[in-house]
C-alpha positions as CSV (number, residue, x, y, z in Angstrom):
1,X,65.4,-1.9,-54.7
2,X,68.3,-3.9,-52.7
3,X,67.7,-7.0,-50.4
4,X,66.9,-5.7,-47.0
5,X,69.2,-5.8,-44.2
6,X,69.2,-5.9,-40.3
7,X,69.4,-2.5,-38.9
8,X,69.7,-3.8,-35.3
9,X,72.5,-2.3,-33.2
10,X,74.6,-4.5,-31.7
11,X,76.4,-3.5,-28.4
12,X,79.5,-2.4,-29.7
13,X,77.6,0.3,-32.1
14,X,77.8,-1.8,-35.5
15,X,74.9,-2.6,-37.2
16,X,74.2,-6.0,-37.9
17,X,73.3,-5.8,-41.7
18,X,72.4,-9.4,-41.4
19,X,70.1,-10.3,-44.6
20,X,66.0,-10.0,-43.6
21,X,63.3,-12.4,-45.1
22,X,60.8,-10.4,-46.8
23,X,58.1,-11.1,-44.9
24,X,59.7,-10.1,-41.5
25,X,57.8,-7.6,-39.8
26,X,60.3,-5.0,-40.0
27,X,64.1,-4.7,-40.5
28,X,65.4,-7.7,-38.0
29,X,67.5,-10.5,-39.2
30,X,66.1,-14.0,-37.9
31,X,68.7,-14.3,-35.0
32,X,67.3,-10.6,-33.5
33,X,63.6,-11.8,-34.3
34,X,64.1,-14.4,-32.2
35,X,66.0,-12.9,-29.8
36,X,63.1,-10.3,-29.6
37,X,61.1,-13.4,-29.5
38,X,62.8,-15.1,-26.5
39,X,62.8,-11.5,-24.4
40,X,58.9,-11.3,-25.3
41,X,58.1,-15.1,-24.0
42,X,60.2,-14.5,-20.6
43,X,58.5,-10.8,-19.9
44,X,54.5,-11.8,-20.7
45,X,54.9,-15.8,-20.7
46,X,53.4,-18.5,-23.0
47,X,50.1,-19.8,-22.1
48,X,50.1,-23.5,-22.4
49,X,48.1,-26.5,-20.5
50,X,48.9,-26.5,-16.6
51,X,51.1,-29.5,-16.0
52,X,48.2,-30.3,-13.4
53,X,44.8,-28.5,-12.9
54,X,45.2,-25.4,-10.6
55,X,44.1,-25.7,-7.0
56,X,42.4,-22.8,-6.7
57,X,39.6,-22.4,-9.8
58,X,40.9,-26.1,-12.0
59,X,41.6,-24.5,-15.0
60,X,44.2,-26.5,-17.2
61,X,45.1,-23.1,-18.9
62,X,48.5,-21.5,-17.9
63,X,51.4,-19.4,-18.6
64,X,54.5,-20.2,-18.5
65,X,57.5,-17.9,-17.3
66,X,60.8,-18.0,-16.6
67,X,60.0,-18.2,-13.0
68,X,57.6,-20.9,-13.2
69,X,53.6,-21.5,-14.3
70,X,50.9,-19.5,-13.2
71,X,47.0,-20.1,-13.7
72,X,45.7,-18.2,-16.9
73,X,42.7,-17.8,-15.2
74,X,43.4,-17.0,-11.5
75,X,46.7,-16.4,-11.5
76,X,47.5,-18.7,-8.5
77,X,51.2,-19.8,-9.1
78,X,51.5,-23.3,-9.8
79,X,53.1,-25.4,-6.7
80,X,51.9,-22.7,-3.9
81,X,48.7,-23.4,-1.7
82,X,45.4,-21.5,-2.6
83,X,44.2,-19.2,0.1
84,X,42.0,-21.1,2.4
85,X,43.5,-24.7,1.1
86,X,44.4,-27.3,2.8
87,X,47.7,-28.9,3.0
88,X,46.2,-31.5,0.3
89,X,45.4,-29.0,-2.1
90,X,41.8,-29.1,-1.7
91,X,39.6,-25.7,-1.1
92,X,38.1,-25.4,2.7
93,X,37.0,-21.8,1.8
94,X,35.6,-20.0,-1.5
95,X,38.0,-18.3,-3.5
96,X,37.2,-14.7,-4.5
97,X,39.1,-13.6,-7.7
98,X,40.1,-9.6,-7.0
99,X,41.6,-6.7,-9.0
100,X,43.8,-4.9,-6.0
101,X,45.1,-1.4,-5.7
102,X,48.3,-0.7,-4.1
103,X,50.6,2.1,-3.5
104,X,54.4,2.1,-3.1
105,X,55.2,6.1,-3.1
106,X,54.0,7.7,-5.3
107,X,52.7,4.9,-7.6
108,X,49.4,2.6,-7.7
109,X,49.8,-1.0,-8.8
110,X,46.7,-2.4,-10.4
111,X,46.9,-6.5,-10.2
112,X,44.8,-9.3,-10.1
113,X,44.8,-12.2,-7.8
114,X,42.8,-14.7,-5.9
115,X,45.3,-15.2,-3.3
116,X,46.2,-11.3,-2.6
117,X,47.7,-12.0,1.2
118,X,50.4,-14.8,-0.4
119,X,50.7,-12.4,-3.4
120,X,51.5,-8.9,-1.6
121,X,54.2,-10.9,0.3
122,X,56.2,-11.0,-3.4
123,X,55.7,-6.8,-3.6
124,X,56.4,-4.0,-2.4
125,X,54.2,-1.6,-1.3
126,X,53.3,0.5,1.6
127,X,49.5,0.4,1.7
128,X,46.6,-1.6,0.1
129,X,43.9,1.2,-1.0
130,X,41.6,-1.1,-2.7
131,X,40.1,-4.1,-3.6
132,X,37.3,-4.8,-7.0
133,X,35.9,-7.6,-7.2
134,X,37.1,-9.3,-10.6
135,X,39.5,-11.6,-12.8
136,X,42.6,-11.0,-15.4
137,X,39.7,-9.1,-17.8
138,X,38.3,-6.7,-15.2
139,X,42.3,-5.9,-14.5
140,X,42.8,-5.8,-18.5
141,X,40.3,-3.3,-18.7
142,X,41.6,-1.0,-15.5
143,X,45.0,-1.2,-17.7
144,X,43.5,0.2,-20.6
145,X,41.6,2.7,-18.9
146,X,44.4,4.4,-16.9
147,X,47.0,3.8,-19.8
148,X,48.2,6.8,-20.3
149,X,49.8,7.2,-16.7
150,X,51.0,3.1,-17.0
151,X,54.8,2.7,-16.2
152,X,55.7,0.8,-19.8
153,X,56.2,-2.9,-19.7
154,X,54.6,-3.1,-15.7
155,X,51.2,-2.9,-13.4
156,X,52.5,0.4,-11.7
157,X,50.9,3.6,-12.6
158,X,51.5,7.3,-12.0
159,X,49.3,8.7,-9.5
160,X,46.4,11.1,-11.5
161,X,43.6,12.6,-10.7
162,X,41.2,10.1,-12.5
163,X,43.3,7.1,-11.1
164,X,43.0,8.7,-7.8
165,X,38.9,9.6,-7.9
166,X,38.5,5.6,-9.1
167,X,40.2,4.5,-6.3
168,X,38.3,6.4,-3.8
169,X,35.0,5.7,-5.5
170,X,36.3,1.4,-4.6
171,X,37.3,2.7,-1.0
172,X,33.8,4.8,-0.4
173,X,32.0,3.4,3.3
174,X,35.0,0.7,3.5
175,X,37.4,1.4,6.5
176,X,39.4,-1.9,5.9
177,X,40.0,-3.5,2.3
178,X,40.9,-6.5,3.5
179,X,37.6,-6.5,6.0
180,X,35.6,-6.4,2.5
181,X,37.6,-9.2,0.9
182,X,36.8,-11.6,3.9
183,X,32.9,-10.9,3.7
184,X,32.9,-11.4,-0.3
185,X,34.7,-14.9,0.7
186,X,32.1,-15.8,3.1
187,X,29.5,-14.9,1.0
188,X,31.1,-16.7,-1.5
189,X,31.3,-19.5,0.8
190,X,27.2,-19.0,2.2
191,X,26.4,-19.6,-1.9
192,X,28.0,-22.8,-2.2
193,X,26.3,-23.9,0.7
């Protein structure tokens, strides 16, 4: 049996054939591993130590993206003020950490975050439907459990009939989503005392 060779397909319809170590993962010459490598870290980040503690919840663990840090924990984004900061960066309110359902069309985006007003202002979307209360895991697992109607490589999901009956089930006896997220705050705020 031969050396193995790159079988990536370059833009002008050649193959590479570029020789492959032997314990690459599959047939992908170092340059295209690393280029694969480099798309990977700029789509789903690198998590890393914060360059300061985040505002909102003072974890130290982050990701990095293209675009800048975020909290690994929270999800704030590193250099924007925490809902209910002030302009020092210190919390005057609790912060209440929420997996959010939103619809653009015909689609339901499933995200965390624990500053949803600032977030929604970076998305689209014509209506909020739903808020759980819950962190990056709680959102992990909604992922996982309406996978198989998940647009690839994003939070937006196909509308379904099991995606739909959860999202009523969070919106049962609440007229307002947003009514719900300020009493979980207060309460929040009530148990710190």
């Amino acid at each position: 049996m031969g050396a193995r060779t790159c079988e990536v397909v370059r833009g002008d319809g050649t193959v590479c054939a570029a020789p492959v170590d032997d314990a690459a993962p599959f047939a992908a010459c170092i340059r295209h591993l690393l280029e694969a490598h480099d798309w990977v870290v700029g789509e789903l980040g690198v998590t890393d130590l914060l360059p300061s503690p985040c505002l909102a919840c003072g974890s130290r663990l982050g990701v990095q993206f293209r675009s800048g840090w975020m909290c690994a924990i929270c999800e704030w984004r590193y250099g924007e003020t925490p809902d209910g900061a002030a302009s020092d960066g210190h919390a005057t309110s609790a912060r209440v950490d929420v997996v959010y359902y939103v619809r653009f069309g015909d689609r339901i985006k499933i995200g965390t975050s624990g500053n949803p007003r600032v977030r929604f202002q970076a998305l689209p979307y014509d209506e909020v439907l739903a808020f759980e209360l819950g962190d990056r895991m709680l959102e992990q697992r909604r992922h996982a459990q309406f996978a198989s109607w998940r647009i690839p490589r994003t939070e937006w999901f196909e509308r379904s009939d099991e995606l739909d009956a959860h999202v009523v089930a969070l919106a049962a006896g609440v007229s307002d989503p947003w009514a719900l997220y300020a009493r979980w705050r207060s309460e929040r705020l009530a148990l710190r005392g």
